[in-house]
N, C-alpha and C positions, 0 to 999 in steps of 0.2 A: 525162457527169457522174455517172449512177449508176454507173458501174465505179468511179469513186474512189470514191465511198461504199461499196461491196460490198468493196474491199481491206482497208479497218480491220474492219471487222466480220468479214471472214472470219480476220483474222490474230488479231482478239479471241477470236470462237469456237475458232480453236487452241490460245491461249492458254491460257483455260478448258478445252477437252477434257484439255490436258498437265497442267494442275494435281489436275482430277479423278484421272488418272492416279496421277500422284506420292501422291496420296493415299491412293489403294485400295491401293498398292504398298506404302508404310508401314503402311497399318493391317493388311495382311495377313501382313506381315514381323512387326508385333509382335504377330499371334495367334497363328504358329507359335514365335516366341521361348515366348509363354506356354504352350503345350503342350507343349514342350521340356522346358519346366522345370517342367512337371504331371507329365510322364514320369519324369523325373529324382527330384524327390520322393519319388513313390510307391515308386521302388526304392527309394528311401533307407529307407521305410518296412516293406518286404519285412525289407531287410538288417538294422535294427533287431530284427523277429521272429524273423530265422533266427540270426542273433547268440544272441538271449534262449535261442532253442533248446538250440544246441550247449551251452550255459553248466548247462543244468539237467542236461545227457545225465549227464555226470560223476556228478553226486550220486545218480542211477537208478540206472547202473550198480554205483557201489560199498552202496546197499543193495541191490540182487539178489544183488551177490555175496554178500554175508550170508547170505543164505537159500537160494542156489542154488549157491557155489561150482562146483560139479562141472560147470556148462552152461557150462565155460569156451569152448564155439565161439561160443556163439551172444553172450557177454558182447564176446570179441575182436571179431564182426562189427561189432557196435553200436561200438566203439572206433573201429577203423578207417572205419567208413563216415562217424562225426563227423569223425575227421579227414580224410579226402577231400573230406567238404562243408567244414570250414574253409578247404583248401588252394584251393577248387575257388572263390573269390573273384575271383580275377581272369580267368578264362575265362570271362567273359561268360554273357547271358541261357541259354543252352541249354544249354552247362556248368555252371552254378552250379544250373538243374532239374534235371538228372541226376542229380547228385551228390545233391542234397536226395530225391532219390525213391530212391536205393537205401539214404540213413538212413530214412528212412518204411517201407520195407523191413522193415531190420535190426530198427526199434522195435517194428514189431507183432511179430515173433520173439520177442521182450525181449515183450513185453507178453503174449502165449502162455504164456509160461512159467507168468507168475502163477498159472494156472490148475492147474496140477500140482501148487504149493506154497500150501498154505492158509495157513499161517503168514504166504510174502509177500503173499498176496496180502490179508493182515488189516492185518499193519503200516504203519501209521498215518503212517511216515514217506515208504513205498510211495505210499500213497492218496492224499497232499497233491502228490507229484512228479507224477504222472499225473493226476493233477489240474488241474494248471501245466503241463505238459506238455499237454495237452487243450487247455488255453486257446487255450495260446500256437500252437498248432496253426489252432484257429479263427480268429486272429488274423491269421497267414499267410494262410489260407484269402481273409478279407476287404481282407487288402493286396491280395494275388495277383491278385483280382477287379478291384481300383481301379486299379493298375497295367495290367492288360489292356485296359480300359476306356480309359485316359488315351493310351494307345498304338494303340489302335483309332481315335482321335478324331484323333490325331496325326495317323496314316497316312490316313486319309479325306480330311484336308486339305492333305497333301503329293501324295495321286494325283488330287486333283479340280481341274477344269479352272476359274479360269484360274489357282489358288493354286497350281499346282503350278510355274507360270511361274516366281513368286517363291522358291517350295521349291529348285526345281535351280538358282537363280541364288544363294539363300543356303547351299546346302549342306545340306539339310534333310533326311537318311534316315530311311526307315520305320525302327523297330525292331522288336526281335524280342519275341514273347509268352511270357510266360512262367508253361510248359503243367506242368497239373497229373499227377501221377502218375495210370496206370490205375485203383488203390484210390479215388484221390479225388476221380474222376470219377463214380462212382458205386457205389450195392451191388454185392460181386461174388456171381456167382452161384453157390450150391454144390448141387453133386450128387451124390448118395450112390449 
């Protein structure tokens, strides 16, 4: 007589263990869906600033030329290297930091110069671009950070045990970080 009692209770207790299941299984599916698309944002939020970027280079460049004409290498670099980072959109995270870190580059060259010419480096229309320019730099800077972060959080919960069950069953890849240039890692150091 207790073994027919012990049958339903044991097929209830399955029942229940399979629903708990199904449940951690969904809620863990839609934590990563939400990271996903925290990942996803926060680029969007990058792209936004590196967009704003390139859009000011132009207007930099053509007042240096003003004041500087004759430094046409270093004006061409800063050209070319925006558009490398324009073109450099669709090659993904490590492509598109390359690209941005040899305009970071090119601009401190371009922002060197100031230094030779008193003149640019007075003009007002100079001072507001770099200015904006600076911003929208630091602006990068705290995407860049939010992004690494949301990607960090991602990948912790696609490689940790038992979410990552549900990561390789939904298709869930880590992504890539997206590293800042040497200069903007910290001071560099100079020696005379």
């Amino acid at each position: 007589m207790e073994s027919v009692l012990m049958l339903p209770l044991a097929g209830a207790a399955v029942c229940v263990l399979l629903v708990i299941v199904a449940v951690w299984a969904l809620v863990t599916y839609n934590r990563l869906v939400r990271q996903r698309n925290q990942v996803d944002a926060s680029w969007a939020q990058i792209d936004v600033q590196l967009k704003r970027r390139h859009d000011l280079i132009p207007n930099l460049v053509e007042t240096v030329r003003g004041y500087a004409g004759h430094e046409r290498a270093t004006l061409e670099a800063v050209v070319a290297a925006r558009s490398g980072a324009v073109a450099a959109t669709g090659d993904g995270v490590a492509g598109r930091a390359e690209a941005e870190n040899v305009l970071t580059q090119a601009l401190g060259r371009l922002f060197a110069l100031s230094e030779a010419y008193p003149d640019l480096k007075a003009n007002q229309n100079f001072l507001a671009l770099q200015r904006e320019l600076s911003q929208t730099e630091d602006k990068i800077a705290y995407a860049r950070q939010f992004y690494n972060s949301a990607v960090q959080t991602l990948t912790n919960t696609i490689q940790s045990v038992p979410s990552n069950l549900i990561a390789g069953l939904g298709g869930f890849r880590p992504r890539e970080y997206f590293e800042a240039a040497g200069a903007e890692r910290g001071p560099v150091q100079v020696r005379f």
